[in-house]
N, C-alpha and C positions, 0 to 999 in steps of 0.2 A: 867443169870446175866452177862454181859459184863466187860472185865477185870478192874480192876481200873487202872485209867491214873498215872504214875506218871511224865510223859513229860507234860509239859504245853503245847498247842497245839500252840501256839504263838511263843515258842520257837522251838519248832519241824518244824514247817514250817521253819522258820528263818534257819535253821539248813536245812533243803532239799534244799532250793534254793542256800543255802554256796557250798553245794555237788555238784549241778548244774550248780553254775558257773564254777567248780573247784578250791574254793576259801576255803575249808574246809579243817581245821585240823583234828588230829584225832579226838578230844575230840566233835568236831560239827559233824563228820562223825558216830562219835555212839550214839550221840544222834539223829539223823534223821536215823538212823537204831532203836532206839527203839522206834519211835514214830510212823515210820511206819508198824512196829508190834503192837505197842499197838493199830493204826489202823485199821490195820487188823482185829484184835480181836475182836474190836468196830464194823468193819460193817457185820463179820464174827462170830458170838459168837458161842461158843460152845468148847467141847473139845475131839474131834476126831482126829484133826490133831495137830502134834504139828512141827512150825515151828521153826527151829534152822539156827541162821545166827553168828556164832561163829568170834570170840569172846566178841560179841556185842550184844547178847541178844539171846532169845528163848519168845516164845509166844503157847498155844494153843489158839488152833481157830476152825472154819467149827463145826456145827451140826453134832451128830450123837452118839454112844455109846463114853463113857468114860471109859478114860483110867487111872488105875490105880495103875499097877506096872511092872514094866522091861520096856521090849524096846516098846514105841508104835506102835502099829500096823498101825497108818497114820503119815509117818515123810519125812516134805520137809525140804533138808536141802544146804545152797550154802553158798558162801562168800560175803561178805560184798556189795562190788562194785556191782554183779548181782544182788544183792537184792534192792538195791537201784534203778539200773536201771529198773526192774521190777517193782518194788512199782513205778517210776514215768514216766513210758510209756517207756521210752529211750528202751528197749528191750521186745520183747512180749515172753511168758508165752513157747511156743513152741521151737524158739529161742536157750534159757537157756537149755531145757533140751535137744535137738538134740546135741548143742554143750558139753553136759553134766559138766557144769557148775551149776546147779541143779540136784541134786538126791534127786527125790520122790518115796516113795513106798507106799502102798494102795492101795484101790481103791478111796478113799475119798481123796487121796493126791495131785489132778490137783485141781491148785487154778488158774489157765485161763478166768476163769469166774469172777473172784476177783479183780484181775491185769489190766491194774494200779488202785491203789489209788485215789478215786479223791482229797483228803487231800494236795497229795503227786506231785498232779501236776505241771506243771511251770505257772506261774499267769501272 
C-alpha cells in the first residue's frame, strides 16, 4: 500500500517549481522536499529503504524486506538542496554520492533508477 499523500500534489508541484526558480522560502522548500518523498514512496512503494532528508521529512520507500526496529539496514540520507536537485534532474544519482553529499548504505539503497521524479520535473 503506497504512503498516504498528505501534500496535495498541486501544491507540491507549486512548491518545486518556487525551488526551481529560486523563488522559495523555507516553508515552500519543505514542502516540495515532502512531496517529493511522498513521490518517491508513490512510485517506489515498499519499505526497505528509508530515505531521510533532515530536517524536512523522511519517507520509506523501494520493495523488499521490512524494517522494523533500530537503525535500517537501507538508509539514503542528504540535505535538502541535493534532494531536491536529485528529485528534479538538476543533479544525477551518481553525482550526489561521488561528491558525498548522499550517504547511502545497503544494498537496496541506490535509487538511480528512481531519480528524477517525473512529478518533480520542470514543465
Amino acid at each position: 500500500m503506497p504512503a498516504r499523500r498528505r501534500t496535495d500534489p498541486a501544491t507540491g508541484r507549486a512548491a518545486v517549481a518556487e525551488w526551481l526558480t529560486g523563488t522559495a522560502d523555507r516553508r515552500s522548500t519543505t514542502t516540495a522536499v515532502r512531496f517529493t518523498l511522498e513521490e518517491l514512496a508513490d512510485v517506489a512503494p515498499g519499505n526497505a529503504v528509508e530515505v531521510r532528508v533532515p530536517p524536512a521529512g523522511a519517507v520509506q520507500a523501494v520493495e523488499g524486506p521490512r524494517h522494523t526496529r533500530g537503525t535500517p539496514p537501507n538508509v539514503v540520507e542528504t540535505d535538502v538542496q541535493t534532494w531536491l536537485a536529485l528529485a528534479t534532474g538538476r543533479e544525477t544519482w551518481a553525482e550526489a554520492v561521488a561528491s558525498g553529499r548522499v550517504h547511502a548504505s545497503g544494498e537496496r539503497a541506490d535509487l538511480a533508477a528512481l531519480l528524477p521524479l517525473q512529478a518533480a520535473r520542470q514543465r
